[in-house]
VEXKOLPA-778607 format. One line per 3 residues: number of its first residue (from 1); for each residue x, y, z of C-alpha. Coordinates in steps of 0.1 Angstrom, whole numbers. Last residue first. Layout:
% residues N
NUM> X/Y/Z; ...
//
This chain:
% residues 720
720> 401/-569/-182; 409/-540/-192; 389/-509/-192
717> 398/-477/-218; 388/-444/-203; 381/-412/-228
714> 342/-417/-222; 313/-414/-242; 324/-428/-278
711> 323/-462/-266; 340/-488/-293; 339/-529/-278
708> 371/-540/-286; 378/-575/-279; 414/-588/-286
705> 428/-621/-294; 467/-624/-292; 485/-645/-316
702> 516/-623/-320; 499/-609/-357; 468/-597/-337
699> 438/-614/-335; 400/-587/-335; 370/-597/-319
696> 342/-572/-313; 315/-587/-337; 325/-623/-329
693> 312/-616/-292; 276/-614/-308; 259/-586/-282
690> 236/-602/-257; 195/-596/-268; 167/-578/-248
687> 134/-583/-256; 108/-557/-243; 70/-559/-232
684> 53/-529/-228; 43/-520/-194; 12/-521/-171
681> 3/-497/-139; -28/-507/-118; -6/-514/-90
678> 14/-481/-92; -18/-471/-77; -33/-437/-89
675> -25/-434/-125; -21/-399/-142; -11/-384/-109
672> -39/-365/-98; -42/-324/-102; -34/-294/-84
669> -6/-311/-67; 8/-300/-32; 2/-271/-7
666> -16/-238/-4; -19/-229/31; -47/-231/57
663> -64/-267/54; -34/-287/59; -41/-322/71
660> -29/-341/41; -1/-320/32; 14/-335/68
657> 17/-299/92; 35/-276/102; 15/-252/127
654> 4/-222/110; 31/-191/118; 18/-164/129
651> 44/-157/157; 69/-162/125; 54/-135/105
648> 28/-147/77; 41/-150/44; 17/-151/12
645> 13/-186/2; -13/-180/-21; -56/-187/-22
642> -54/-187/12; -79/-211/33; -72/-239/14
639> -97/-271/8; -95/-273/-31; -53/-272/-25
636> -52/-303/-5; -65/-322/-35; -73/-359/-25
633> -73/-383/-50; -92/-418/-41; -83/-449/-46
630> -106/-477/-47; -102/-517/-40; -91/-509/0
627> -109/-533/16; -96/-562/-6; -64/-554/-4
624> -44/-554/-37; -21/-580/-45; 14/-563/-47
621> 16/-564/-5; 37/-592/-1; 48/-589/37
618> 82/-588/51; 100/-591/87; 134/-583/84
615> 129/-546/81; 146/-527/62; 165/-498/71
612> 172/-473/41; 205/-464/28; 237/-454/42
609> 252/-469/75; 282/-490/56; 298/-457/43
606> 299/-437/77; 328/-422/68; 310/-396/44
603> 279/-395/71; 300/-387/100; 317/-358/89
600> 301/-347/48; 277/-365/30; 277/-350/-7
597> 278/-317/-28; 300/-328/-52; 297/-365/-51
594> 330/-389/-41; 359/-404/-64; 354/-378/-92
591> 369/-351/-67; 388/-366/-35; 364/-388/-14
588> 385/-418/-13; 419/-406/-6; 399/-389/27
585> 402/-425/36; 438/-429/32; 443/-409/65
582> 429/-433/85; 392/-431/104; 390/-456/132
579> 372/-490/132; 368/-499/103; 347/-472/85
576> 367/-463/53; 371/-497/42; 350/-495/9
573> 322/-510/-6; 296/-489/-11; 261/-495/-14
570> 257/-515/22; 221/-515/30; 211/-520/67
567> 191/-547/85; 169/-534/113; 160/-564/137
564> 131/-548/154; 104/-521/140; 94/-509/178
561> 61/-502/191; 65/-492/228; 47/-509/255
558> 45/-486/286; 50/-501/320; 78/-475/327
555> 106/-489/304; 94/-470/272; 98/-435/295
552> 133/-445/312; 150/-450/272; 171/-425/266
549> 185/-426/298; 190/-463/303; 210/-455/271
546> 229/-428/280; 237/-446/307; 245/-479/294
543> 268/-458/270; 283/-437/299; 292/-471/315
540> 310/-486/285; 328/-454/278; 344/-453/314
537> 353/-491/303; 365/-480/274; 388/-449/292
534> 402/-476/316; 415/-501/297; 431/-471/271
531> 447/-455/299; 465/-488/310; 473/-490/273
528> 491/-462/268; 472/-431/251; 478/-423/212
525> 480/-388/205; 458/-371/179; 474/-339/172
522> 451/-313/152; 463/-283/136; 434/-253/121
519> 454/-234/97; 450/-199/95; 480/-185/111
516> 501/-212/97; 492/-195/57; 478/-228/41
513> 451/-207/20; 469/-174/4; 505/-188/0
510> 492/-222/-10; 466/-209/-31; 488/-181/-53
507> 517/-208/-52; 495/-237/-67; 483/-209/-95
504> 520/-201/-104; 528/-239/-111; 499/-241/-134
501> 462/-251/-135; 451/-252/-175; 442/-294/-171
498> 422/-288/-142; 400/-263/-154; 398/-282/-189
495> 390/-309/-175; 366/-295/-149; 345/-279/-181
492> 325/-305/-190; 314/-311/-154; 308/-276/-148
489> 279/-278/-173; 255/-301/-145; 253/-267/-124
486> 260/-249/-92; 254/-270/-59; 223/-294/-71
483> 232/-295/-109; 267/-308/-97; 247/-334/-74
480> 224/-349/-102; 249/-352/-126; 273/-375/-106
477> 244/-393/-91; 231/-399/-127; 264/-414/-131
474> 268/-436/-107; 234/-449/-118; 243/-455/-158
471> 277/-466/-150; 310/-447/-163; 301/-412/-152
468> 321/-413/-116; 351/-433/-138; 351/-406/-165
465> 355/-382/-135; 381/-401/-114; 401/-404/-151
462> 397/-370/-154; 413/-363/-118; 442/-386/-128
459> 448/-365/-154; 450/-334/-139; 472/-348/-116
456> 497/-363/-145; 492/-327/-160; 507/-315/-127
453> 536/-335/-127; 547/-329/-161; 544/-292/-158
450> 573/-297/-129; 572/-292/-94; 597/-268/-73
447> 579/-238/-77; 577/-223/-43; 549/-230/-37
444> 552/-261/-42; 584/-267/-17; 563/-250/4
441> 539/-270/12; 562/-305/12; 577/-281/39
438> 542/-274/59; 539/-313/60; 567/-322/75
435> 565/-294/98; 533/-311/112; 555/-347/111
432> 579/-335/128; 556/-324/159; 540/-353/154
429> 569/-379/160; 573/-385/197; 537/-394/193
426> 550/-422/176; 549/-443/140; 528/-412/122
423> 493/-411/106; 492/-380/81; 459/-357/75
420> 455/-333/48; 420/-314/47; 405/-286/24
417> 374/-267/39; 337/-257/30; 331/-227/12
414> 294/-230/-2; 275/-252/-27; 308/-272/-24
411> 341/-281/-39; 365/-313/-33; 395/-311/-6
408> 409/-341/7; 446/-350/11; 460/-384/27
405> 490/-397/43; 499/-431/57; 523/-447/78
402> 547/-412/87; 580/-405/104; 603/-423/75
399> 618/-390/64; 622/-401/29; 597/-427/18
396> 566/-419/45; 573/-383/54; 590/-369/19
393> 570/-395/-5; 544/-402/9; 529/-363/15
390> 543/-359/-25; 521/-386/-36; 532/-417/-48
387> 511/-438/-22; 480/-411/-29; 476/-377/-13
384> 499/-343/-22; 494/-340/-60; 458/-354/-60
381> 446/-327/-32; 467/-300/-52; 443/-305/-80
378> 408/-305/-66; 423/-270/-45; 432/-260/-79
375> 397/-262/-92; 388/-243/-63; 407/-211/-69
372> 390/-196/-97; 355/-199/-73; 325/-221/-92
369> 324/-246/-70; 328/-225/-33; 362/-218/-15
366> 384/-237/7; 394/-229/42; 420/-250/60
363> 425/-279/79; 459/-294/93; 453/-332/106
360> 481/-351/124; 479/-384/138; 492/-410/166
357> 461/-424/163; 437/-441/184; 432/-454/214
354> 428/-415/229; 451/-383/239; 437/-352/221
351> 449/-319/213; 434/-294/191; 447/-264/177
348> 437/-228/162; 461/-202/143; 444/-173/144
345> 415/-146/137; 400/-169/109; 381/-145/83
342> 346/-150/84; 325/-175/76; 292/-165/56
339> 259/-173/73; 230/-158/46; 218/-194/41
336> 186/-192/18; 150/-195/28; 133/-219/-1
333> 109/-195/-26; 75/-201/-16; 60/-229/-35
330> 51/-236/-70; 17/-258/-71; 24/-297/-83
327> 6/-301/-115; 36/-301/-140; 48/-330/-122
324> 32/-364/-137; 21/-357/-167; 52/-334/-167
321> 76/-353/-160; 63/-382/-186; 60/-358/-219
318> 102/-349/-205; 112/-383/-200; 98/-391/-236
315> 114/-362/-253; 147/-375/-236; 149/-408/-249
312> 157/-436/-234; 184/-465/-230; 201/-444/-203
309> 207/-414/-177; 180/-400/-158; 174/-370/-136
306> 151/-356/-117; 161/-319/-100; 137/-307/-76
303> 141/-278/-56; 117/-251/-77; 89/-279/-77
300> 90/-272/-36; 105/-297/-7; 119/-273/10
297> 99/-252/34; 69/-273/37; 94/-301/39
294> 116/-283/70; 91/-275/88; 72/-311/85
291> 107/-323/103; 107/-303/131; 70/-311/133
288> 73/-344/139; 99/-339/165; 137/-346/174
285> 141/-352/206; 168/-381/202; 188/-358/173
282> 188/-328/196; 204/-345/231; 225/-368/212
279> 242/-341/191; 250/-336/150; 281/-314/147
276> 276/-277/130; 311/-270/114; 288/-268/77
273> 266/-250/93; 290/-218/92; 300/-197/120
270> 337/-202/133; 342/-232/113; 374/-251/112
267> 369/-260/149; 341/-277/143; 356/-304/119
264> 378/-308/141; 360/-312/169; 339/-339/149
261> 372/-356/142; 386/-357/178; 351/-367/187
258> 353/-404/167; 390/-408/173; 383/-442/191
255> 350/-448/168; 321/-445/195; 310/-411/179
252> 305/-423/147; 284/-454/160; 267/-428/177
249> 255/-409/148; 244/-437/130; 223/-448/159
246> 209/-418/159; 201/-419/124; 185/-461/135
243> 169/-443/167; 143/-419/147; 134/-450/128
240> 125/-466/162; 102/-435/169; 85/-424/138
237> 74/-460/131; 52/-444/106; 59/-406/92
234> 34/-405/63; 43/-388/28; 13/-373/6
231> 29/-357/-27; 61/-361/-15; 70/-401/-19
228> 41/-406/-41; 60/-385/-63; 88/-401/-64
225> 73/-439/-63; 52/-425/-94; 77/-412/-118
222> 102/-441/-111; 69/-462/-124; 67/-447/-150
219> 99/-447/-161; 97/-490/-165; 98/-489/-199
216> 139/-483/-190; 142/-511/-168; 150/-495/-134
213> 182/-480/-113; 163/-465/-85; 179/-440/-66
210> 166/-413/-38; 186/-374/-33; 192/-348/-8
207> 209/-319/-15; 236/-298/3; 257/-317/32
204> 247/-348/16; 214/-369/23; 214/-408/7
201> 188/-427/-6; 183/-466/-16; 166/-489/-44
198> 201/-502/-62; 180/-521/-83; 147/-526/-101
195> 133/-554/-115; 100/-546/-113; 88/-567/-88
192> 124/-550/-72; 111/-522/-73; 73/-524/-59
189> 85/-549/-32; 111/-528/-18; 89/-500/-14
186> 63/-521/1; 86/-530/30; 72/-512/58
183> 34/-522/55; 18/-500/81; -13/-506/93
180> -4/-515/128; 16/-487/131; -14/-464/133
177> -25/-487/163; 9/-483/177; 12/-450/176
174> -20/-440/189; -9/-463/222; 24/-440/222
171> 7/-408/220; -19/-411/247; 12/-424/273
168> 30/-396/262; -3/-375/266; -9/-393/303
165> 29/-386/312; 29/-349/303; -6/-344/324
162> 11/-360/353; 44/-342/354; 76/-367/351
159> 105/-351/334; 142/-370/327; 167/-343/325
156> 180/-334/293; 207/-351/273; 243/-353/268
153> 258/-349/297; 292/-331/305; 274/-300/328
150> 247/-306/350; 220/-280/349; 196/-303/324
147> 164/-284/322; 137/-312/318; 116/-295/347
144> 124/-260/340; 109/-270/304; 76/-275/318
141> 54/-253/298; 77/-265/264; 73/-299/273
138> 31/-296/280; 34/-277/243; 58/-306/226
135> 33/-332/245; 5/-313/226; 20/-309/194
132> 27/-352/192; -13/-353/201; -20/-339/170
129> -1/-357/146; -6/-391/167; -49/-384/159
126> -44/-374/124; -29/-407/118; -57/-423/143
123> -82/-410/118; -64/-417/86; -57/-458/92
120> -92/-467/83; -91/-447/51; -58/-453/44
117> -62/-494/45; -32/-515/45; -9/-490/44
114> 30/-487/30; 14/-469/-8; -14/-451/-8
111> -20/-429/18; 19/-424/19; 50/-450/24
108> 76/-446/54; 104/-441/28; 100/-404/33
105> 107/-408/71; 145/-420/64; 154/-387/42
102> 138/-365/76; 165/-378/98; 191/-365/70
99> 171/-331/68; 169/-337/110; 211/-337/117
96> 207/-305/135; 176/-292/146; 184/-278/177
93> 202/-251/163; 191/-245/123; 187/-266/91
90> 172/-265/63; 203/-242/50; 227/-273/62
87> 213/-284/23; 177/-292/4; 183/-290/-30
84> 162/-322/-36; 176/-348/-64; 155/-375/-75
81> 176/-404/-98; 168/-426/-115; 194/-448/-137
78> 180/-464/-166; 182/-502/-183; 178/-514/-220
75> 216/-525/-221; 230/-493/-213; 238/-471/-245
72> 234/-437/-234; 207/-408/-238; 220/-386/-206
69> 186/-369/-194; 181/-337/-164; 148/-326/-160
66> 145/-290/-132; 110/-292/-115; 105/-251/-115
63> 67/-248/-121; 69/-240/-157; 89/-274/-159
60> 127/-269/-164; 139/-291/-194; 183/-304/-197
57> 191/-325/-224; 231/-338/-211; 254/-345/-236
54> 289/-353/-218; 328/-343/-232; 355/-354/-212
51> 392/-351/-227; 419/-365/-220; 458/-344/-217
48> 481/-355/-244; 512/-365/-227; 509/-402/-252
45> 524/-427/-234; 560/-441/-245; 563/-478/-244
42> 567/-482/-280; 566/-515/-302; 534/-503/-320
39> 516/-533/-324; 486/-523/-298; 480/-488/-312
36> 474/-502/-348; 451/-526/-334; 434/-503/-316
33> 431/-479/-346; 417/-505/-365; 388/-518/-336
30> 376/-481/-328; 387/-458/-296; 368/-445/-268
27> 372/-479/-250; 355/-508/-239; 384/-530/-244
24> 384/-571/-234; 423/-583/-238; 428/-617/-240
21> 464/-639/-232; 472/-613/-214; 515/-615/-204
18> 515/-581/-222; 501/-564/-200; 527/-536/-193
15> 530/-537/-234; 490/-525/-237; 491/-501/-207
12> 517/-486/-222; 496/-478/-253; 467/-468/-233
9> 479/-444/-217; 465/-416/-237; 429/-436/-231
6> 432/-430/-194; 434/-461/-175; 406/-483/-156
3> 417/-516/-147; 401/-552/-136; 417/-582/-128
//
């Protein structure tokens, strides 16, 4: 077994366990003062409240490229991590769901790396980029055509026209000789060669970020993927990648309380993106050039946060960033989100009779990181949720009305909302189980909680923290994403945030926040059975026809490319994604336990659909083609009509374009990456050497052996 306790608790945890026969410590503690610790016949924890305490080295390029390194111990190995502040901002109607859709494309590989032969492949690249504008243009003249007037479907009409059906036609057979270049794996095969791990990529509600977890003298090579990845990206297998996010989405959406969630989450938001839900009819259309908008506008030195945590030192990321970063040409500033959410008007609520549930959800607004209140927001989630919580204890223990409770509210780049959901025995029940939950409410408000139990919640939110910084990759992600929404310093002062909340604070935000006339209710009914026979198989036959709908163009004698039997990665293990979402599972994205900043509706309980699709055909690309022995540097900038990017009005607009077609805006890196091929790159050898286990053991007087391995990071102590 395996258990992570505060180090104040460590000298209960020491007589719970004392049927070990070893203990193996990795602790913030030495060998004597364990010992000392461990014989003390006293079950008594210490109250003292943890402490966290990170050294992070922190470098901003001239150009903007924010460096982020955490020198740690880690057995010769690095987490890398590449953070983009690109958020719901990116995003606008119609384009919904594309920065995620957009995280999947910049795996496709660039001239260099995922082709067989650039220079061949190049001409019919440009060729799909330019006829994929002119079916948008013929679509755009004949939009009275695909005008869907028919209300309750979820895509437009299906449009034949002659000259449309020629350029799709056109578009598809460019497609598939462009695809025929590609080499879709050669990410995997470039780290993993180099023994790399935990090679995926994930898109929050407000950043974007890709992982590699390397040997640490293998930077370079970190350095080079990342920037290869933006330097010249090239959207191949546009389509059928297109259809694994909207996939996703509709895997979501088929759960039984699927749309009563998305409503939900809609319905908290009068205005703000982060309420925007991610539709069929948008997501399916999605264009090139939706997605080239939003990297020209985004993806800019002043936007990127790299980061790294491990066996290295920090001058040495720092000479390596900018060899290979300091080049790339400062953009326009990002467009920022001026939408603020208003003040709710009323009370709203939501009823929905479906195969799952019975359920209550209350949502409510929740400020910013950074705001006074949030921290306590962080706090009152760990009060209310858990099995000992005060949600389980009054409505599961006391009134016996409820099967699980949970509470969710962690901070944001903007305000986002707090959440407390509670799945009851009955519908009969959910009326008393809403008022349920108002009165565990109150009673806090109204004072009737002790200092003891809200130090034991601030110290369970520490531990969540330590836990989130524990291993080299978690916690680069755990860096990455507070520098993303506010800055990598809050994370040494949560504790301290958390630790000073008092009684008076919980009623200020409970009487301000959970007012009823702001609270958003939801009541998820559970329909009989005969109801539930017939609404899947009404399900059934919209899915065949949303399909057959989706799909009328690549049926009609036209033979799509398609990447076939997508496999995807699964970096979380978790059981959030079943089959319905449960109340526990917002227990599992409380502060510590998920990333600030991260995937919010269906991508947070979408666990199992994260990562990058691989396909299960593969092809060793690390030998070099013989066709394609020279690389060449292009520099986009040489070729630019406008010295700056100076804006142009809207109607002006260039069309967006891949960097290596523009010819009318400055773009990209004003000099080559110090090696061209990650092919040609070499590394120094290392040796690597297991600890001696006699340098960590210690026997007590009972007879017990101990190992106690001293970490001076983290105040968590691990048992095994």
């Amino acid at each position: 077994m395996y258990y992570s306790i505060p180090k104040s608790l460590l000298r209960s945890a020491f007589t719970t366990f004392n049927l070990l026969i070893v203990f193996v410590f990795v602790a913030t503690i030495d060998g004597q003062a364990f010992n000392r610790l461990s014989q003390q016949n006293t079950s008594v924890p210490d109250t003292n409240t943890p402490t966290l305490h990170i050294d992070v080295q922190k470098k901003v390029l001239e150009n903007g490229v924010t460096v982020l390194v955490w020198e740690r111990p880690s057995a010769g190995r690095i987490g890398t991590r590449m953070f983009y502040k690109v958020d719901v901002a990116a995003e606008r109607p119609g384009t919904v769901g594309l920065t995620h859709m957009l995280e999947h494309f910049l795996f496709k590989g660039s001239d260099i790396a995922g082709t067989s032969n650039w220079n061949e492949e190049y001409p019919t690249a440009r060729l799909v980029e330019t006829l994929a504008r002119e079916v948008i243009d013929e679509e755009n003249k004949n939009w009275d055509c695909l005008l869907q007037r028919e209300v309750f479907e979820e895509l437009e009409n299906s449009c034949s026209v002659s000259k449309l059906d020629s350029l799709r036609l056109e578009l598809v057979r460019a497609t598939e000789i462009q695809n025929a270049f590609a080499h879709t794996t050669w990410y995997d095969w470039a780290v993993q060669s180099a023994g790399g791990t935990n090679s995926t990529a994930s898109t929050g509600r407000d950043w974007m970020k890709f992982d590699i977890d390397l040997p640490a003298n293998k930077l370079e090579l970190f350095m080079w993927t990342e920037r290869s990845r933006i330097e010249h990206p090239v959207f191949r297998h546009f389509e059928p990648e297109k259809e694994v996010v909207v996939d996703q989405i509709r895997r979501s959406d088929n759960r039984p309380d699927g749309k009563f969630s998305r409503v939900m989450r809609s319905l908290t938001y009068d205005a703000h993106p982060y309420g925007w839900a991610h539709w069929f009819s948008d997501l399916t259309q999605a264009t090139r050039e939706d997605h080239w908008e939003i990297f020209h506008k985004y993806f800019i030195p002043q936007n990127a946060v790299i980061v790294v945590v491990g066996d290295i030192k920090a001058e040495s990321v720092f000479e390596m960033a900018e060899k290979y970063w300091g080049s790339w040409e400062r953009g326009r500033p990002a467009p920022r989100l001026r939408t603020v959410e208003p003040q709710p008007v009323g009370q709203k609520r939501l009823i929905v009779e479906t195969g799952a549930g019975p359920a209550v959800n209350i949502n409510v607004s929740m400020p910013a990181v950074g705001h006074p209140d949030t921290h306590v927001f962080e706090l009152l989630s760990e009060i209310l949720s858990g099995s000992n919580g005060r949600l389980a204890q009054e409505l599961i223990t006391n009134r016996k009305i409820a099967t699980d409770v949970g509470a969710s509210g962690w901070a944001s780049k903007y305000p986002s909302h707090f959440e407390i959901r509670v799945d009851g025995r009955s519908n009969n029940d959910l009326e008393s189980i809403e008022k349920g939950i108002n009165d565990v409410l109150d009673e806090i408000r109204n004072g009737k909680i002790s200092d003891s139990e809200i130090q034991a919640a601030a110290s369970r939110l520490i531990l969540n923290l330590a836990r989130s910084l524990n291993e080299i990759g978690r916690s680069a992600v755990t860096i990455g994403g507070m520098e993303s929404i506010y800055g990598w310093e809050m994370l040494n002062k949560l504790p301290g945030l958390w630790s000073s909340v008092t009684a008076d604070d919980l009623n200020r935000v409970i009487s301000r926040y959970f007012a009823s006339d702001v609270q958003i209710v939801g009541h998820l009914r559970r329909e009989s059975s005969n109801q539930s026979a017939v609404s899947s198989a009404q399900n059934a036959t919209d899915s065949n026809i949303r399909s057959n709908s989706a799909n009328d163009f690549a049926e009609n004698d036209i033979s799509v490319a398609k990447t076939e039997n997508y496999d995807l990665l699964d970096p979380f293990d978790t059981n959030i994604n079943n089959q319905s979402e449960s109340a526990s599972s917002l227990n599992q994205v409380r502060p510590g336990t998920w990333t600030y900043g991260g995937p919010i509706g269906e991508f947070f309980l979408n666990p199992a659909q994260k990562g990058v699709a691989k396909v299960a055909k593969s092809q060793n690309i690390l030998a070099r083609n013989s066709q394609n022995e020279s690389v060449a540097w292009v520099n986009p900038i040489a070729d630019s009509m406008l010295n700056n990017p100076s804006p142009l009005a809207i109607a002006e607009q260039p069309w967006y374009t891949p960097p290596w077609m523009a010819v009318r805006r400055k773009s990209g890196f004003s000099a080559p990456a110090p090696t061209l091929d990650y092919r040609d790159m070499t590394f120094e050898a290392v040796t690597f050497k297991g600890p001696n286990s006699s340098q960590f053991e210690s026997g007590l007087e009972n007879g017990f052996t101990s190992f106690i391995n001293p970490d001076p990071l983290l105040p968590l102590v691990q048992l095994t």
